[in-house]
C-alpha positions in Angstrom: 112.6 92.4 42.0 109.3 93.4 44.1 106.2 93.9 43.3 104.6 94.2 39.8 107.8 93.3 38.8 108.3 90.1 40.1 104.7 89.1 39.5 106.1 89.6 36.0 109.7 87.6 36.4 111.8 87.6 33.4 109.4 89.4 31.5 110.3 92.6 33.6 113.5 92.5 31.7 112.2 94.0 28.6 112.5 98.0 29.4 111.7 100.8 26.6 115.4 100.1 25.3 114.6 97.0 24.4 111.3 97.6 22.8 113.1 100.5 20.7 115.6 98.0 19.2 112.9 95.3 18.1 111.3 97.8 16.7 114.2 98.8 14.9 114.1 95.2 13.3 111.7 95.4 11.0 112.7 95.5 7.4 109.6 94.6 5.2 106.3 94.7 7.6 105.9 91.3 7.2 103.6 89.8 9.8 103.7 85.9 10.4 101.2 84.7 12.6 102.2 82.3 15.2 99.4 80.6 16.4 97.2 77.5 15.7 93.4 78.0 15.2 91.5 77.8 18.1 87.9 76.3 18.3 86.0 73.0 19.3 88.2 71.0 16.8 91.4 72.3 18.5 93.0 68.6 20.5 93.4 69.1 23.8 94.7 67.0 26.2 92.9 64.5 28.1 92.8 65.6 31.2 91.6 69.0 29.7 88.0 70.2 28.8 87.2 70.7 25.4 86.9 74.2 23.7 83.4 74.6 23.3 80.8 77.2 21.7 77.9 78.4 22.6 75.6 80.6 20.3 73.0 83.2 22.4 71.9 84.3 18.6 72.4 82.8 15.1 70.8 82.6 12.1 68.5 79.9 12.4 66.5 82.1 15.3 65.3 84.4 12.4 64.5 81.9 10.2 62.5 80.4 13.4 60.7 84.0 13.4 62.9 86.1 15.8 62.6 89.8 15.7 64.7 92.2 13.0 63.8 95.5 13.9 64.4 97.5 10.4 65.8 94.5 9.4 68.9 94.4 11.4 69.8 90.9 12.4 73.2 89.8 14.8 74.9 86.6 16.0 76.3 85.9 19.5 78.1 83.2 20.9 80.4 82.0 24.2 83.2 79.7 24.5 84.3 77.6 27.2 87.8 76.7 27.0 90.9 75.8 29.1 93.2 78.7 29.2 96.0 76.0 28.5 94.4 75.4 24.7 95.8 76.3 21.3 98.9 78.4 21.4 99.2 79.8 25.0 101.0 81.6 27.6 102.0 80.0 30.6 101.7 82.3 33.7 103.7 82.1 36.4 101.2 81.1 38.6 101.3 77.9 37.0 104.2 75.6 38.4 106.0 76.0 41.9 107.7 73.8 44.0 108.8 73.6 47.6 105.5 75.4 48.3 106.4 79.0 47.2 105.7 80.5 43.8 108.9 82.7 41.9 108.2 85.6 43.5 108.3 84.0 46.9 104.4 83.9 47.6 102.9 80.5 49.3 101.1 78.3 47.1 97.7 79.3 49.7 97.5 82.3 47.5 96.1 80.3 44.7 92.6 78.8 45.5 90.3 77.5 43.6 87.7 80.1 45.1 90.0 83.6 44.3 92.0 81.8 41.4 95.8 82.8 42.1 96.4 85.7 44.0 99.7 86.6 43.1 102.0 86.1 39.6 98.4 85.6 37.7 97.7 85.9 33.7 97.0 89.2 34.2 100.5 90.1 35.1 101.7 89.4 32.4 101.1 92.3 30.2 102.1 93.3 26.8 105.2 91.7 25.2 107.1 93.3 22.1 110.7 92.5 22.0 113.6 90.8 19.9 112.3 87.5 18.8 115.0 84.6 18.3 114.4 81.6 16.3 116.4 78.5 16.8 115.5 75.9 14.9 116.8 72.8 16.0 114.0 70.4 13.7 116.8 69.6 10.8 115.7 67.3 8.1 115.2 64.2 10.7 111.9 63.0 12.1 111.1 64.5 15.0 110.5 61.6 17.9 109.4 61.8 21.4 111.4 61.8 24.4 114.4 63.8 22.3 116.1 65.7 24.3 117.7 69.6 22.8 120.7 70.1 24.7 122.6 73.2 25.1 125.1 72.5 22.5 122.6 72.5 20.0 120.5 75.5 20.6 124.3 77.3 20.7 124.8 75.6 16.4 121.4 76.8 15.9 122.1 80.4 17.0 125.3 80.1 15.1 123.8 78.9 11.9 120.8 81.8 12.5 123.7 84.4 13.0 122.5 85.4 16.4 123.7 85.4 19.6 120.8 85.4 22.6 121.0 88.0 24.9 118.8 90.2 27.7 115.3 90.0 27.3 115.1 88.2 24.0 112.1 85.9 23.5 113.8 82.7 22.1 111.4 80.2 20.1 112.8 76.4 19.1 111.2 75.0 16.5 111.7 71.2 16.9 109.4 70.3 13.9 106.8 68.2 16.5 103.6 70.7 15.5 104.8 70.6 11.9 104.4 66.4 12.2 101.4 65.9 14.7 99.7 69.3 14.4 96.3 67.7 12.9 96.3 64.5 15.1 95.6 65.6 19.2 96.4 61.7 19.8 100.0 61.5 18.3 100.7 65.4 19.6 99.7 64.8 22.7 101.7 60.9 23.0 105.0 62.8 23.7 107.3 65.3 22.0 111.2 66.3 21.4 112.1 69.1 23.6 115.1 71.3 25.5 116.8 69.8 28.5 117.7 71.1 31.7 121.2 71.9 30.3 119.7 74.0 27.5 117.1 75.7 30.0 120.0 77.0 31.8 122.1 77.8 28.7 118.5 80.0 28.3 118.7 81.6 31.5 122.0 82.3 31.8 121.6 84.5 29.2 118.9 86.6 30.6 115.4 85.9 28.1 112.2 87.0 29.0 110.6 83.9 27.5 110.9 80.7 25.7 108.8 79.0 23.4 108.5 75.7 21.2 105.9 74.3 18.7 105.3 71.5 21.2 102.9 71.3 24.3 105.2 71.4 27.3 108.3 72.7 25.9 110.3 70.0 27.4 110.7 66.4 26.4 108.1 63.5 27.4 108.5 61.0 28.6 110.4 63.1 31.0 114.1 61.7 32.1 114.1 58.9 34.9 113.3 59.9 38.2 111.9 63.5 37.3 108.9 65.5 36.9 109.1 68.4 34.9 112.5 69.4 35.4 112.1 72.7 32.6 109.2 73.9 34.0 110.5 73.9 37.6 113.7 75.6 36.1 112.1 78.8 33.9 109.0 79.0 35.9 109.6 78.1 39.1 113.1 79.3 39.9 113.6 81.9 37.2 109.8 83.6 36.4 110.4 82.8 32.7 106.6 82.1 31.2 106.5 79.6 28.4 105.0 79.6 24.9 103.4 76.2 24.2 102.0 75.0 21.0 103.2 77.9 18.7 103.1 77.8 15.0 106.9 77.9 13.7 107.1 76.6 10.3 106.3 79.4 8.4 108.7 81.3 10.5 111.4 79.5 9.8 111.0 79.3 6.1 111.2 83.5 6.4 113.1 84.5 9.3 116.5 85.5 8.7 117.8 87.0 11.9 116.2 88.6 14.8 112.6 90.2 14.4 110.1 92.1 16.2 107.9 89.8 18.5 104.8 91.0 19.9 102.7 89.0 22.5 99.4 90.3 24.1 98.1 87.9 26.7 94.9 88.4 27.5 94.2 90.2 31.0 92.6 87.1 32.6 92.8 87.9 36.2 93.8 84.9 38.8 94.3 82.8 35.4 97.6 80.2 35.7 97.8 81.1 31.2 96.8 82.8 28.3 95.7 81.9 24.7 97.0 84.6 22.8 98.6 85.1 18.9 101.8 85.8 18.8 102.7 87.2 15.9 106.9 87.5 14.3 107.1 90.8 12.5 110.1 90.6 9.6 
């Protein structure tokens, strides 16, 4: 790939065919939104800012006196937020290693003066393709540091009655948001998450994107002696962006096979992500 195209990665993969037979998915119009609320109580982690609001115009500057011309009266506000907040979209301007993005590009094209030059949010574009849950949680207590091999993302796909394929968007639930999603302390101490085996189970298949209802899709405390391992592999190597912090139980209490999933990152230009709301449509 060259181009748009590879500024896109895996997400390239999903052509009109395989919009046509998402579409073709739908049996009932239900929509299930897969995101978590996003606002100044959303947790964060530390290293992050806050999401913050700002309100230009409320109510209390009429009840202070402020103009209503024929009585018409509005409210404004701004937020400040990381784009990695909430239920986001990693970009692949976000990880590299060896110096060179997926696409090849030098990591001097992203500066903290232009933001990233090359593979930004903005690339990303519209998603709407076959959604796959695998749902890995089970009955047990989810605990950090739990690594989801391969083999097990391959029972869940046979317990689902799926088999991945060519652009799908795969989504493991491992049942971590579902636990921790009100306290940022305990979400944020760790979480259960694929392997470097099931990564390239993932890849080998050909998705367009994975996604988990944890914050870095992978399992922390990472494995001795690396950093990031997943990341490196869809990202890095393989241009696949990465859901984090998506909302799955409701999904998985409804799905029942492959659905429509539609995606629309926000065109955030030179942006390394992009909160967004998914959304599973049965």
């Amino acid at each position: 790939m060259s181009g748009e195209a590879a500024e896109r990665g895996a997400l390239a993969r999903i052509g009109a065919a395989a919009v046509l037979e998402a579409a073709g998915l739908v049996r009932t119009g239900e929509v299930i939104d897969l995101a978590v609320p996003l606002g100044p109580a959303t947790p964060v982690p530390a290293h992050r800012h806050r999401v913050a609001r700002f309100m230009e115009r409320d109510g209390g500057d009429y009840a202070a006196g402020a103009r209503r011309p024929g009585g018409f009266q509005f409210a404004e506000d701004t937020v400040l937020m990381p784009t990695h907040a909430g239920t986001h979209l990693d970009a692949l301007a976000h990880c590299w290693h060896d110096g060179r993005l997926c696409d090849g590009s030098p990591q001097e094209t992203i500066r903290s003066t232009t933001g990233a030059q090359r593979c930004g949010a903005e690339k990303l574009g519209p998603v709407l393709t076959r959604g796959i849950l695998l749902d890995v949680a089970g009955e047990a207590e989810p605990e950090a540091g739990r690594s989801i091999g391969a083999a097990e993302l391959e029972a869940a796909a046979e317990r689902a009655g799926v088999e991945v394929g060519e652009a799908d968007a795969v989504l493991v639930r491992t049942g971590w948001l579902g636990r921790h999603g009100a306290d940022g302390a305990a979400y944020f101490a760790g979480e259960p998450g694929i392997d470097l085996g099931a990564a390239r189970w993932l890849t080998d298949r050909g998705v367009s994107l994975v996604g988990a209802d944890n914050f870095a899709i992978e399992p922390l405390p990472f494995p001795a002696g690396e950093v990031f391992p997943v990341h490196q592999h869809l990202i890095a190597e393989h241009g696949v962006p990465l859901l984090e912090s998506a909302s799955l139980d409701r999904l998985a209490a409804r799905a029942d096979g492959p659905f429509l999933f539609v995606a629309l990152p926000l065109p955030l230009v030179g942006s390394t992500a992009s909160p967004l709301t998914p959304v599973a449509v049965l």
